[in-house]
N, CA and C of each residue as an Amber inpcrd file, in Angstrom:
protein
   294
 -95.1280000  -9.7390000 -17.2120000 -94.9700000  -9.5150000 -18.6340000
 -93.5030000  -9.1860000 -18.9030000 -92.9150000  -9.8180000 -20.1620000
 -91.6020000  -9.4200000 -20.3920000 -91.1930000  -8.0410000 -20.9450000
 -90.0720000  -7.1460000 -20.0260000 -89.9900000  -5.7350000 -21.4290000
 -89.7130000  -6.5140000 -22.8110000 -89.8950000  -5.3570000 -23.6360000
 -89.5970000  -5.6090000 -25.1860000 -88.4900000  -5.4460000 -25.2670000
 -87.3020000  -5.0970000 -24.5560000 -85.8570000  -4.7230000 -24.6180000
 -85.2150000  -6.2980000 -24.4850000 -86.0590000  -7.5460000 -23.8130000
 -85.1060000  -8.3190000 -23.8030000 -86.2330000  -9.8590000 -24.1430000
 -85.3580000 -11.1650000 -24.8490000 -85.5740000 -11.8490000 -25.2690000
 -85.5650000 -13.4350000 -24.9420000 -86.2630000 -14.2760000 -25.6420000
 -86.2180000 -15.4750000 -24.6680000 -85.4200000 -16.4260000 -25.8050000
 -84.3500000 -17.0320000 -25.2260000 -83.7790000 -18.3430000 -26.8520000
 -83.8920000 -19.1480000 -25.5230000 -84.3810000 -20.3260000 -26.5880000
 -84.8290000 -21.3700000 -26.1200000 -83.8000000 -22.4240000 -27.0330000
 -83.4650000 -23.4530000 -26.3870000 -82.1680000 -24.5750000 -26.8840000
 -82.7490000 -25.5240000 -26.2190000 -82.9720000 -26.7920000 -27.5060000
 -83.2110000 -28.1390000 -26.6240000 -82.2680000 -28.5530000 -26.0210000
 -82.5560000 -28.5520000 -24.8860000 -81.5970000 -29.6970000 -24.2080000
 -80.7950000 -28.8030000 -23.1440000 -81.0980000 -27.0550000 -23.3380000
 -80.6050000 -25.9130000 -22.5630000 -81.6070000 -25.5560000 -21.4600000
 -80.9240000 -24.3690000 -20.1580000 -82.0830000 -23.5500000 -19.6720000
 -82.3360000 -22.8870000 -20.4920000 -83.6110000 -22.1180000 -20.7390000
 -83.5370000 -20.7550000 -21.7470000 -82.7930000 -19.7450000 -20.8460000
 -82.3770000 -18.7940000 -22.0340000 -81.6110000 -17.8140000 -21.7110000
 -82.6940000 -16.1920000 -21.7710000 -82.5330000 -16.0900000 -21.0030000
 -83.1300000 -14.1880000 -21.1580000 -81.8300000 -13.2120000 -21.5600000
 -82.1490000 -12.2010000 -22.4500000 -80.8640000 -11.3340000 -23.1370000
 -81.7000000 -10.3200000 -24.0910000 -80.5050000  -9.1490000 -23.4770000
 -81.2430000  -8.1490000 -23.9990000 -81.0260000  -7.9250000 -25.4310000
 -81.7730000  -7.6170000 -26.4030000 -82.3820000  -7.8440000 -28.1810000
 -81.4440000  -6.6490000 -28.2640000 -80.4290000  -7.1140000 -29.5780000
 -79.8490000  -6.7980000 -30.2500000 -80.3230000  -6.0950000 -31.2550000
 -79.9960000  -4.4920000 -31.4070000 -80.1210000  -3.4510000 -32.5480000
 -79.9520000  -4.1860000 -33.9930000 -79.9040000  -4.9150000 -34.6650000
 -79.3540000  -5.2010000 -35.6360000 -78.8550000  -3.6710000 -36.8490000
 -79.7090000  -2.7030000 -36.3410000 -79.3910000  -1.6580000 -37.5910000
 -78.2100000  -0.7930000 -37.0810000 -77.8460000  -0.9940000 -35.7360000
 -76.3650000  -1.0310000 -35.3220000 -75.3340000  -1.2130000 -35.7930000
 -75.6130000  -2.1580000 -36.0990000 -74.0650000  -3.6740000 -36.6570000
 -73.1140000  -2.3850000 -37.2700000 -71.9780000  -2.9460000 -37.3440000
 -71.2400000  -2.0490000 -37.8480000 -70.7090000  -2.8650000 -39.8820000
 -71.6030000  -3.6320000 -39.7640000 -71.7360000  -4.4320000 -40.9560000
 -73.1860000  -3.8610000 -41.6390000 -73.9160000  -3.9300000 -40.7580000
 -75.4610000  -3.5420000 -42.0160000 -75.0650000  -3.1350000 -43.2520000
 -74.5080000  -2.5290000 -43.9540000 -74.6470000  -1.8560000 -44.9040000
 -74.3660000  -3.0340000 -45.7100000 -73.5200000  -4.4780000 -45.5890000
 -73.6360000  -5.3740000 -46.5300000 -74.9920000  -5.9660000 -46.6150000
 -75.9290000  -5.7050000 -45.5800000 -77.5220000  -6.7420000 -45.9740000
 -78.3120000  -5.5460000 -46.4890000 -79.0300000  -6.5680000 -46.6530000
 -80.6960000  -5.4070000 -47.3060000 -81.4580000  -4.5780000 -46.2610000
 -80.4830000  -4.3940000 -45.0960000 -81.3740000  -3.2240000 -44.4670000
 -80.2200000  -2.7090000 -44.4030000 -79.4400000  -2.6520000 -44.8520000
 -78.6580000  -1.4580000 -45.7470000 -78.9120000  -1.2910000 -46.5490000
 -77.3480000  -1.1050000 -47.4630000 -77.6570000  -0.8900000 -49.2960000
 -77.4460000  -2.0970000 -49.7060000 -77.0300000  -3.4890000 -49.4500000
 -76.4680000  -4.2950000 -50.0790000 -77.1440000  -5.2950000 -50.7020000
 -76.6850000  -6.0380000 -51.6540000 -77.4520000  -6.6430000 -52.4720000
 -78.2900000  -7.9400000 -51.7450000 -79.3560000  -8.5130000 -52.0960000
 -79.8720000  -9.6350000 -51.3310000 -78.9060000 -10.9690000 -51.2680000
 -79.0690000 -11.6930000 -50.7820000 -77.6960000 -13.0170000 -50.4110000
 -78.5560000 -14.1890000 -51.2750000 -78.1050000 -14.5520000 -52.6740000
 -78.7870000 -16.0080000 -53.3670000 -78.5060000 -17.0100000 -52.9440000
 -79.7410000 -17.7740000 -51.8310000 -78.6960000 -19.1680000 -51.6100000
 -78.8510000 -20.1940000 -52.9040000 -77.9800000 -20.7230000 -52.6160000
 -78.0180000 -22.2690000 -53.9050000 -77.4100000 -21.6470000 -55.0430000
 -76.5230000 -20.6030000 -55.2640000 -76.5910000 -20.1600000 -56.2610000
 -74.8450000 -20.7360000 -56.5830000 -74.7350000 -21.6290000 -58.1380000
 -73.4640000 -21.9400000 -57.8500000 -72.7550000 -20.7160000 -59.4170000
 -71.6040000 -20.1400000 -58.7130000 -71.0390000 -18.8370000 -59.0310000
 -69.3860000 -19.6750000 -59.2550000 -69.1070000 -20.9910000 -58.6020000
 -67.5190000 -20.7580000 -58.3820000 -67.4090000 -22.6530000 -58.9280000
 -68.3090000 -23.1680000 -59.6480000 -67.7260000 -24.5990000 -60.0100000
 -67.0450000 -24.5410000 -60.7370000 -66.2660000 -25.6840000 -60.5660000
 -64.6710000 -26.1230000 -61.4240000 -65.0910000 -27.5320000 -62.5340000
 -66.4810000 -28.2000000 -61.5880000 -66.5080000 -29.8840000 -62.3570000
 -67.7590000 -29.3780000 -62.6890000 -68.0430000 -30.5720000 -63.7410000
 -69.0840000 -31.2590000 -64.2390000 -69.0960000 -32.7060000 -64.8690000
 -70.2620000 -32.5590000 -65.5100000 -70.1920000 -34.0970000 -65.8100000
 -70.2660000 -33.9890000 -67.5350000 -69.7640000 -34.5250000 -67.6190000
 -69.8650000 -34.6790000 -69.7180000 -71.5470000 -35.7600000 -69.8290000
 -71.6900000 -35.9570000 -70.8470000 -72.9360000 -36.4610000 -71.0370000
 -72.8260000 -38.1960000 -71.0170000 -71.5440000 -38.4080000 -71.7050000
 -71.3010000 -39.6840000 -71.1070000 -71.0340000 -40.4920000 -69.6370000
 -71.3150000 -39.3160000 -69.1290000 -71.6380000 -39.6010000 -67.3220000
 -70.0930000 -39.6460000 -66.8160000 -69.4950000 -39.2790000 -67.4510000
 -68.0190000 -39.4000000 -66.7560000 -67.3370000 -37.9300000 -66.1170000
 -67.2340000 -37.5730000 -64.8640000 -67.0100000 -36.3420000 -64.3170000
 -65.5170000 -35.9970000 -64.8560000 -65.3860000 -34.9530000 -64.8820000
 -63.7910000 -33.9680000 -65.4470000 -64.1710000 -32.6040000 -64.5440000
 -62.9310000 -32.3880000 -64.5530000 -62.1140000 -31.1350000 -63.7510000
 -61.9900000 -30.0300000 -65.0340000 -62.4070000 -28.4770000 -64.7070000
 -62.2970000 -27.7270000 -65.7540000 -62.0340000 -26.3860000 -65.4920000
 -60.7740000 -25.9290000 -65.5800000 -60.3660000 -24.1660000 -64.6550000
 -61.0670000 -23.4440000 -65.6580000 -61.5400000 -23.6700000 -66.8170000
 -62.3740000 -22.5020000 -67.7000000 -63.4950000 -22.3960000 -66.9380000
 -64.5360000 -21.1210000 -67.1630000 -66.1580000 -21.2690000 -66.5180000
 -66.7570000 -21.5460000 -67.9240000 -67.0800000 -22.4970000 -67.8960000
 -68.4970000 -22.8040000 -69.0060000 -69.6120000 -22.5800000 -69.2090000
 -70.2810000 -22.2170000 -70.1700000 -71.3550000 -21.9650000 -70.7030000
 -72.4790000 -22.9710000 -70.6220000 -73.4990000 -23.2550000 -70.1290000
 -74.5240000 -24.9330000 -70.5170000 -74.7730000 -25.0490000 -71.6460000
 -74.7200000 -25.6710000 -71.9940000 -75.4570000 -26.4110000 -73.6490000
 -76.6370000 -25.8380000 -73.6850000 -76.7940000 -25.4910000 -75.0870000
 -78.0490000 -24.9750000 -75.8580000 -79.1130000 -26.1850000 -75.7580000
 -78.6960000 -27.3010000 -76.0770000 -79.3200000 -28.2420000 -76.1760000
 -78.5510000 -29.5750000 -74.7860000 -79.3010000 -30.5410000 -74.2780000
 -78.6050000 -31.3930000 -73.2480000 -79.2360000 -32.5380000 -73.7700000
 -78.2730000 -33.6430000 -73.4030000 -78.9220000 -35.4500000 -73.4390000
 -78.7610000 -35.2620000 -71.9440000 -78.7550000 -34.6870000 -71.1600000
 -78.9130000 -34.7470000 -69.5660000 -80.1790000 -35.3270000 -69.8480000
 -80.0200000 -36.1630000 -68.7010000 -81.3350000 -36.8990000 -67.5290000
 -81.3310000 -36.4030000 -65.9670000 -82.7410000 -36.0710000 -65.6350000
 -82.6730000 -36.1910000 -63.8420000 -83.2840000 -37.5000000 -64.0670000
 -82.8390000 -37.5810000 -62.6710000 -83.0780000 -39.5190000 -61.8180000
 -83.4330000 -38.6260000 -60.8010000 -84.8170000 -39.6110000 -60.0790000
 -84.8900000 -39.6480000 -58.7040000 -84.4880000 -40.7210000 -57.9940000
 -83.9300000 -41.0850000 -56.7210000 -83.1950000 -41.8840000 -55.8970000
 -83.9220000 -43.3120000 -56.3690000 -85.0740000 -43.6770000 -56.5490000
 -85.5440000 -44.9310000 -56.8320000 -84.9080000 -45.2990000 -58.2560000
 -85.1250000 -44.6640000 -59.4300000 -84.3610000 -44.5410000 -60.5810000
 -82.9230000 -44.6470000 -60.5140000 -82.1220000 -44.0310000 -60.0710000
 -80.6280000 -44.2980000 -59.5730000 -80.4270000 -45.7390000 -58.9540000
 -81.4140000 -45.9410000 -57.7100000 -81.1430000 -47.3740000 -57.4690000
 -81.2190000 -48.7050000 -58.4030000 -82.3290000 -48.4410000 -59.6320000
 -82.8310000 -49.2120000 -59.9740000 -81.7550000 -49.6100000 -60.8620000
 -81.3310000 -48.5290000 -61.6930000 -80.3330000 -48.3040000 -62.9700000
 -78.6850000 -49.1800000 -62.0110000 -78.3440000 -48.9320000 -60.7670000
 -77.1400000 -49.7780000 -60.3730000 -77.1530000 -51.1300000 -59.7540000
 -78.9370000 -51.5830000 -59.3870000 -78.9030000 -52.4050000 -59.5130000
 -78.8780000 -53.4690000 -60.5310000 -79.6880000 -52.7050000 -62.0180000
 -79.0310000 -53.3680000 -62.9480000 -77.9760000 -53.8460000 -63.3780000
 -76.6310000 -52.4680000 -63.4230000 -75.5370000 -52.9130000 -63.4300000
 -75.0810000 -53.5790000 -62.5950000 -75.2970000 -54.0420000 -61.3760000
 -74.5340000 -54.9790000 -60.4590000 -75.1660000 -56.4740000 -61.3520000
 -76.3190000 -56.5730000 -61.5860000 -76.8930000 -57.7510000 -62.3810000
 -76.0000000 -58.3760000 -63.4610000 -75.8020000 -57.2190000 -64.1170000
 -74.9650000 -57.3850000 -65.2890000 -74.2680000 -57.9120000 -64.7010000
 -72.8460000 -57.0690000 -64.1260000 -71.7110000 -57.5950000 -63.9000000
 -71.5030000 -59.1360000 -63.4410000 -72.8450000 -59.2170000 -62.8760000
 -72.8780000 -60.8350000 -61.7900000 -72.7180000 -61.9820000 -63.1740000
 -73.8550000 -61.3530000 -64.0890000 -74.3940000 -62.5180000 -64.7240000
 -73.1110000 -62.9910000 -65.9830000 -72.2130000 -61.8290000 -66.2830000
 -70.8440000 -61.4890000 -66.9930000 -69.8640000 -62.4060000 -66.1420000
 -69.9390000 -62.8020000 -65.2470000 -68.9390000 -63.7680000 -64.7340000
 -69.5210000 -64.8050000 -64.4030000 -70.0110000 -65.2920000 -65.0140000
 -71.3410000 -66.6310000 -64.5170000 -71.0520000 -67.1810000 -65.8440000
């Protein structure tokens, strides 16, 4: 049976390693996570963009932070929709020089 003092990591393609388990309430950092005092970590959360897209689909660069629209003509597309919409335009363009 293994003590509880030490641990197994396992790596494809590695031997496993045996090592003895780390205190985490040690760290000389804890106090930034939540088993300290510190606030929880938001992933996905965007805090620092510069771009967007205007509604006419054309991207711009912007050092102000902006507010979203009250109201949007935004669309989501899913990847089949995106394909479908540039294969049109490639159609176009073909049939525009024909």
């Amino acid at each position: 049976m293994l003590d509880n003092r030490f641990a197994l990591l396992f790596i494809r393609g590695e031997r496993p390693v045996m090592d003895e388990k780390y205190d985490i309430l040690r760290h000389p950092h804890v106090k930034l996570t939540t088993d300290g005092s510190g606030e929880p970590y938001q992933h996905g959360e965007v805090d620092r963009a510069i771009a967007a897209i205007m509604p006419d689909g054309l991207p711009y660069i912007s050092t102000k932070k902006q507010e979203p629209p009250e109201e949007s003509d935004y669309e989501l597309f899913s990847d089949e929709e995106f394909d479908e919409y540039y294969y049109k335009l490639e159609e176009e363009k073909v049939n525009e020089n024909n």
